[in-house]
N, C-alpha and C positions, 0 to 999 in steps of 0.2 A: 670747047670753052664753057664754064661754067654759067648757071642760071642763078640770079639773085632777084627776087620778090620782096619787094618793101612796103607794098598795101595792095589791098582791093576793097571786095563793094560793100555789100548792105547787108546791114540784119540777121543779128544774132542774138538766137535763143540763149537766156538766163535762166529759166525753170529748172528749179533745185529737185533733180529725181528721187523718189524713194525707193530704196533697195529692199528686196525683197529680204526674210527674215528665214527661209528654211532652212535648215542644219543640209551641208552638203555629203555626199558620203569622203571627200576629200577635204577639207576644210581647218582651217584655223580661227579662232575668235578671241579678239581683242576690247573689253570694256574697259575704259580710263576710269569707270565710276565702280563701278559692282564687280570687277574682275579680281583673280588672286593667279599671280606670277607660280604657284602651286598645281593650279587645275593642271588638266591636260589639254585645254582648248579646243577640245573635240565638238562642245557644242554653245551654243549663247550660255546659257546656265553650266558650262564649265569654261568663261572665257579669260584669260588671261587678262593682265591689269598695264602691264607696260610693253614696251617694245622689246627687253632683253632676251623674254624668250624665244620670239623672232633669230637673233643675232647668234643664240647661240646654236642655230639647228643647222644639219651639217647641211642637210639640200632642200631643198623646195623644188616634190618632184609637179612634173606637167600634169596640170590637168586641178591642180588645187588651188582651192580657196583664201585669200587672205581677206577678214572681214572684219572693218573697225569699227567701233562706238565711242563716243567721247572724244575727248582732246586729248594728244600726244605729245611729248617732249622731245624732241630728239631727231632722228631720221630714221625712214624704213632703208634696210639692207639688206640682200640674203645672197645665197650660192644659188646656183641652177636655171633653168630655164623650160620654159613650155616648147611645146610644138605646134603646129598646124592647126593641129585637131583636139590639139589640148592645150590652149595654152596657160599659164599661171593669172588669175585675178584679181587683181588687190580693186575692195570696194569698199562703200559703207553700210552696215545696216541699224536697225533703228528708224526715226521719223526724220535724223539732220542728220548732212553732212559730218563724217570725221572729217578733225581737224588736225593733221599733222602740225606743228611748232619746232622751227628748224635752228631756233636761236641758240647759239653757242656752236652752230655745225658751218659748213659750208654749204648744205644742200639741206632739201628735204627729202628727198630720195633720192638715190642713187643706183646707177646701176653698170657694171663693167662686161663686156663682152656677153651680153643675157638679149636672150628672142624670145620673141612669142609671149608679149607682158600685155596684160589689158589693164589698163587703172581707170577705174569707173566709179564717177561720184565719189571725190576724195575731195579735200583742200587742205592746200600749202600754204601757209605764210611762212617768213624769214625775218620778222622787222627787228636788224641788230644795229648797232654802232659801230662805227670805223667802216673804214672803206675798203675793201676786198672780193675777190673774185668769190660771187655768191652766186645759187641757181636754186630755184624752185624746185627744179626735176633735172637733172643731169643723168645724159648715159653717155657713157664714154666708152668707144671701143679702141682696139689696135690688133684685132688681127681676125681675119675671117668676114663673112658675108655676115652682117647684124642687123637683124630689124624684125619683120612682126610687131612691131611695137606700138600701140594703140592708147591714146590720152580721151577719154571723152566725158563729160559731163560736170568737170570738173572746176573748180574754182581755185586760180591760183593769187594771192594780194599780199603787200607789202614786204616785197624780198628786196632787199637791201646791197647791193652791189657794190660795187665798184666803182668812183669819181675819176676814176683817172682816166686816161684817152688810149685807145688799144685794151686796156684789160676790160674796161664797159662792155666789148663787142661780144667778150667771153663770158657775162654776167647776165640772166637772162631769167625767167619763168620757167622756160623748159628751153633746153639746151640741147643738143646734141654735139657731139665730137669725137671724129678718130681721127688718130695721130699713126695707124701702123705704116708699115713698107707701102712705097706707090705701086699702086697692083689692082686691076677690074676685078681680082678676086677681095679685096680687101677696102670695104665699105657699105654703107646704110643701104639697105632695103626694105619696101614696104613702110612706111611711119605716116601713122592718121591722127591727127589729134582734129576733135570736133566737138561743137555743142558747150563749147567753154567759154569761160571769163577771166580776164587777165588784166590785174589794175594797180597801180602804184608800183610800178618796179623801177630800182636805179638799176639804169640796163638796159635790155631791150627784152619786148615780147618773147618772141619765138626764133629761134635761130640753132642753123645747121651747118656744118662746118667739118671741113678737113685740111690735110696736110698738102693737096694737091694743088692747090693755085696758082698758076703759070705753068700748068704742063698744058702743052696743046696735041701734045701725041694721042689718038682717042687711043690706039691700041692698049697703052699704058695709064689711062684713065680711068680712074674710080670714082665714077661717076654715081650720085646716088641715084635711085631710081625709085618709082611707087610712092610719091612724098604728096599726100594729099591735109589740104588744113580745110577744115570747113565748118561756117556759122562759128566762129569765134569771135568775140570782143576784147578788142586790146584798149584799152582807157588809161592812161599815164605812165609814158615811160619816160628813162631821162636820154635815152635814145633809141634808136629803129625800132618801129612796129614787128615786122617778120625780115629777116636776113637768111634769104639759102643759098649759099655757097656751092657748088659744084654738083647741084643736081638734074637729072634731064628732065623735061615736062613737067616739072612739078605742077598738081592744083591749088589753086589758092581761090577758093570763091566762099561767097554768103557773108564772106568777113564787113567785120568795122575796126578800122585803127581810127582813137580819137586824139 
């Protein structure tokens, strides 16, 4: 039987981190102010200026850098995935937070059957009009063991969701969800998100989700496992604070839902 977390306790760090600024030997760089879609993004002084050249690279291999400055229009998206020992980055550098700006999308990142992702010191907002199934951070899988997947220091506000009753549950800050075959082989592993703030969303905070609900067979259970949240602030949702669906032992501590 699945495990559902809908608050816990105290006190969470808000201190906006500054990312370091060294050119990686793997790396990408994105400035919204001083960049040119031209450079080759190789280092701050050749960083690109929008997200397209992002979208149009065929992989993001393991072990690179993704590093923004400025504010962004759009959503981040790529092909590929890190590993263990390498996994892909997405950060900010500079003295503030990037700011993703997700209006006119669905999401502000997004990600499909991808592991081993660190997103570090970023923030998302969404604030659109109309009511629709909307997510700060959405990864959605459907086939395979998916996770590595790590949120921290981050700041997600104003994502604009969904009014209606049932599609709310699916509108969220940061999201997760697989829809594949019911299978122990097929479902979230490892997912941390910590050290974050999360405030005005139509939706809910944090919420993790799959296709299995009402199985009670464990054999045939995919069960998420490794789902740790900590020192997070959730401050104004228009429903649930954190929602996990079908995970074992998850931790949930240091939080505040207001």
């Amino acid at each position: 039987m699945g495990t559902a977390c809908l608050f816990a306790g105290s006190a969470c760090g808000e201190q906006e981190k500054q990312s370091s600024d060294a050119p990686s030997e793997r790396a990408y760089y994105f400035d919204s102010e001083n960049g040119n879609d031209d450079n080759d993004g190789s280092s701050p002084e050749k960083a690109f200026q929008t997200l397209f050249p992002l979208y149009r690279m065929e992989k993001v291999e393991p072990g690179t850098e993704l590093c923004f400055k400025g504010t962004f229009s759009g959503n981040i998206s790529f092909k590929g995935s890190g590993t263990e020992e390498e996994p892909i980055v997405l950060k900010s550098y500079g003295e503030k937070r990037a700011v993703i700006d997700g209006r006119n999308r669905l999401n502000c990142f997004y990600l499909f059957n991808q592991s081993n992702i660190v997103v570090d010191n970023m923030e998302f907002t969404l604030d659109e009009e109309g009511s629709t199934k909307r997510n700060g951070i959405y990864v959605y899988a459907d086939s395979g063991i998916v996770g590595g997947i790590t949120v921290k220091n981050c700041y997600l506000h104003d994502i604009t969701g969904s009014f209606i009753k049932y599609d709310y549950y699916s509108s969220a800050a940061i999201y997760f969800n697989y829809e594949g075959d019911i299978s122990p082989e097929n479902r979230f592993d490892d997912i941390l998100i910590e050290n974050t703030k999360i405030e005005n969303v139509i939706g809910i905070g944090i919420g993790i989700s799959d296709n299995a609900e009402g199985i009670d067979d464990d054999s045939v259970h995919p069960y998420c496992e490794n789902v740790v949240i900590r020192n997070v602030t959730i401050d104004g949702t228009s429903n649930d604070g954190i929602i996990l669906k079908q995970c074992y032992k998850p931790v949930v501590e240091y939080c505040k839902i207001l």
